[in-house]
N, C-alpha and C positions, 0 to 999 in steps of 0.2 A: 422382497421388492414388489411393489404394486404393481400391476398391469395396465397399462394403454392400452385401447383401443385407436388403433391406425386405417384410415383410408388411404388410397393411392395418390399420388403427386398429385398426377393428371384431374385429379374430379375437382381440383380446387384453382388447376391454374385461370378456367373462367373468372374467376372473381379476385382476380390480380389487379392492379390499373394497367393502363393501357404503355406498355411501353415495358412494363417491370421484366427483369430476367430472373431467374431461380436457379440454382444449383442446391442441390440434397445428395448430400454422402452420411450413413450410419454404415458404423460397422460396428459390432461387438468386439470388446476385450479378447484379445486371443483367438480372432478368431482370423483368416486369410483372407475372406472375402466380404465384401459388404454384403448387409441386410439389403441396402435402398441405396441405390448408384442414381441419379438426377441429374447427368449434363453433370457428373463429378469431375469431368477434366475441364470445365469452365474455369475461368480466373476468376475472383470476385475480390473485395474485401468483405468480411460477415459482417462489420462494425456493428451496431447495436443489437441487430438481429440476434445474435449469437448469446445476447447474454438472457432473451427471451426461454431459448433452447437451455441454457446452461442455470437459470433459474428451474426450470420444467424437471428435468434430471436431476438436480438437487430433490426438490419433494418427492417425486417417484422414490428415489433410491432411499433420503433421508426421511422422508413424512414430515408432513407438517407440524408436528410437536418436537422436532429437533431441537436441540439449544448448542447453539457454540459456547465450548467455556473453556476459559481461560484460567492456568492458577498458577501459586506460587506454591514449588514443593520441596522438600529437600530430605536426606537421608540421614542428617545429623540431627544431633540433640542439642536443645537449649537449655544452658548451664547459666544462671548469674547474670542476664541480660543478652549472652554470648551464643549464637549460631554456631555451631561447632559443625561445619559443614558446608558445600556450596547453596545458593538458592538458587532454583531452578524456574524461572518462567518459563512456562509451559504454552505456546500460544500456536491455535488452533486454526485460526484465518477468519476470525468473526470478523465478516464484515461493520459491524454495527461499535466496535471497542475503542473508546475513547479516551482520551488520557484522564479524565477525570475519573476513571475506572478504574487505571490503575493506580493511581491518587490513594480512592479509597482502601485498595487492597495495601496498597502501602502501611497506610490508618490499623488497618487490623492487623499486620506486625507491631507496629509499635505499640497497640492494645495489649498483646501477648508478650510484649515485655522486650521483646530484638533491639539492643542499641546496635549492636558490632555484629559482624558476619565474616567467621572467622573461615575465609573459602571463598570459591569464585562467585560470579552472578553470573549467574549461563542463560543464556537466548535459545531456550530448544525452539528450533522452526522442524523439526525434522517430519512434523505432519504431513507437509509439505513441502519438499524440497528436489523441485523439476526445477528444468529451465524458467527462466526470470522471460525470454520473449519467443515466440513463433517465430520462422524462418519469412520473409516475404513481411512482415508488419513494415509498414514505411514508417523510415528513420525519424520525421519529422514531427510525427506524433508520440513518439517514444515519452517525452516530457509533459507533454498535456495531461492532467489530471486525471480525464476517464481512461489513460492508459498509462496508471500503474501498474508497475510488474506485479504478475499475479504471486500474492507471498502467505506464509502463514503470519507473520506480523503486521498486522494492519491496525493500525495506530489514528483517530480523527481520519478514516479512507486517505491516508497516506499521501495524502496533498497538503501541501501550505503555499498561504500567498505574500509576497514583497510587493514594495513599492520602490518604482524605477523615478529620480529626479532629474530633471536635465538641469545642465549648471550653469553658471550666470555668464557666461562667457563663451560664445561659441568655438568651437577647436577642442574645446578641455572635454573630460570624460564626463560621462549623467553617475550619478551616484545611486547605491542602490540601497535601502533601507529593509531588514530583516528584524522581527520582533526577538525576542533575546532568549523569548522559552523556544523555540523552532532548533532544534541540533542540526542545521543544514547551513554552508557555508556562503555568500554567494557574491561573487567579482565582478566589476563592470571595466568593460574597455569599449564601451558603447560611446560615440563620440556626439555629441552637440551638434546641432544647424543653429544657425538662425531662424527666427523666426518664418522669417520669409524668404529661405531658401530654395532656389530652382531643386536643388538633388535632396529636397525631404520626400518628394512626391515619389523618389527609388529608395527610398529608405525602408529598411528593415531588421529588423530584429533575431536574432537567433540566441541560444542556449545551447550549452556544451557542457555535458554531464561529465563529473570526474567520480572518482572511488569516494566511498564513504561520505554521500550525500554533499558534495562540492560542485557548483556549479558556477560556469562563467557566462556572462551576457556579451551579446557581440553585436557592432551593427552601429546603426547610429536615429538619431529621434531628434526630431525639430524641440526647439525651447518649449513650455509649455507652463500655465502662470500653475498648473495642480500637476500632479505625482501622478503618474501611469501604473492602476493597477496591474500585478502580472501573478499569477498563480502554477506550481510547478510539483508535477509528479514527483514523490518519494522513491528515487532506484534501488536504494538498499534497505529493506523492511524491516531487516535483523539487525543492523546499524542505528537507525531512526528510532529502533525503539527500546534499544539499550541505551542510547541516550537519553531517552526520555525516563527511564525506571532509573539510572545514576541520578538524573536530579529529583525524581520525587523522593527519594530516599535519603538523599541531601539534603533538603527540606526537611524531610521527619529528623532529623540527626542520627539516623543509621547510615555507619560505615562498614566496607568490609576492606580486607586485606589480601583478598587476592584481585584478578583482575576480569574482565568484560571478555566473556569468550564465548562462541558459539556453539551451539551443538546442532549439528545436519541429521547424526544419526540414533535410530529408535533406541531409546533405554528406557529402562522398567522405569514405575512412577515411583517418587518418594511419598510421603507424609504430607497432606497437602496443608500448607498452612492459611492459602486464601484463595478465594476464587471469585469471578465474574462470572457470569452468563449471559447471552444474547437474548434476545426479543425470539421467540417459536422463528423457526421458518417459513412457516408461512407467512410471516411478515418481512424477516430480516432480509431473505432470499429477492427482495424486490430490489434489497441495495446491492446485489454481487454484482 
């Protein structure tokens, strides 16, 4: 691991703006007491700040020639078209892995001959697999894009956005419009104003996350002659993105015959039969 050089809190709080509060807690891995205690029993939210620290930490510990890579691996052999085995995606937490990535690793199964996959498709997330949120995170942020759960499956950064319609008719529900490659579900009981409704001015909008990427919209929204963009954090990572590898594989005309299962915990690597890799970290680490 690389070495820092650290100064004291204090020689830098001069050059804070005028009003800013700071709280600093490090502690080491295993270890009982902190390094650097800073007004640690402050309350705060870290919000962005935190991801400056959690960038920093990554290249120390990783170095800036890292690459997150992602693959397809499995422990069987192919016979006559046929995977004789599960396939295993292997996914790492690159922030940077887009579906078009796994697209192409799709592409080079099918280059190597894979119609059928006689075996599961397993989701290894087990690189990572902590808790999904902090204790204390406010609830209401939980759906907003820059706060999806931190996962090893990260898919296009685990956001995608709908379009909210209000309907021609005040009273009736707004409809909600989702693009069709998205594997996320999404319900509206969002109610219509008029136009020029007194109670648009108390209106508002909420989101209610269910299992397996389903979400319902709640609340209500004045008419409006265009479509209300809304954009909405991916909660379940290893969901999202086994839906996403069933249809590109769909697409290629590889089928398998067992089913979509996850795996949380560490098992040896198979035969890798494709992979992805990230941008160095010292770039990628800009997007965590």
């Amino acid at each position: 691991m690389l070495q820092a050089q650290a100064a004291p809190v204090d020689e830098y709080m001069p050059y804070l703006p005028d009003g800013a509060n700071l709280a600093l807690m490090v502690q080491k891995v295993g270890a009982s007491t902190p390094i650097i205690d800073y007004h640690g029993k402050q309350m705060a939210l870290p919000a962005s700040t935190m991801k400056v620290i959690t960038a920093l930490a990554a290249l120390l510990e990783l170095g800036g020639d890292y690459r997150f890579q992602t693959t397809f691996e499995t422990k069987g052999a192919l016979v006559d078209g046929t995977l004789n085995g599960d396939l295993v995606a292997r996914f790492a937490g690159d922030p940077t892995l887009s579906r078009q990535d796994l697209r192409n690793m799709v592409a080079s199964l099918k280059k190597q001959g894979i119609t059928h996959i006689k075996g599961n498709l397993v989701i290894d997330t087990s690189v990572f697999a902590s808790h999904d949120m902090a204790p204390g995170w406010p609830w209401n942020d939980l759906t907003q894009c820059f706060s999806a759960p931190p996962a090893a499956a990260i898919v296009d950064k685990n956001c995608f956005s709908v379009s909210l319609y209000s309907a021609d008719t005040p009273g009736e529900n707004a409809f909600v419009r989702i693009a069709s490659y998205y594997p996320a579900h999404m319900f509206s009981q969002v109610r219509t104003l008029g136009r020029n409704s007194g109670e648009g001015q108390y209106c508002e909008l909420d989101v209610v996350p269910g299992e397996l990427n389903r979400y319902t919209l709640t609340g209500c929204m004045r008419q409006r002659s265009e479509p209300l963009p809304l954009a909405f954090a991916v909660q379940d990572g290893a969901a999202w993105a086994g839906e996403i590898l069933k249809s590109e594989l769909r697409a290629a005309d590889i089928d398998y015959s067992g089913h979509l299962v996850r795996q949380t915990q560490v098992t040896s690597p198979g035969t890798v039969l494709a992979s992805t890799q990230s941008a160095p970290c010292i770039r990628c680490c800009t997007l965590c």
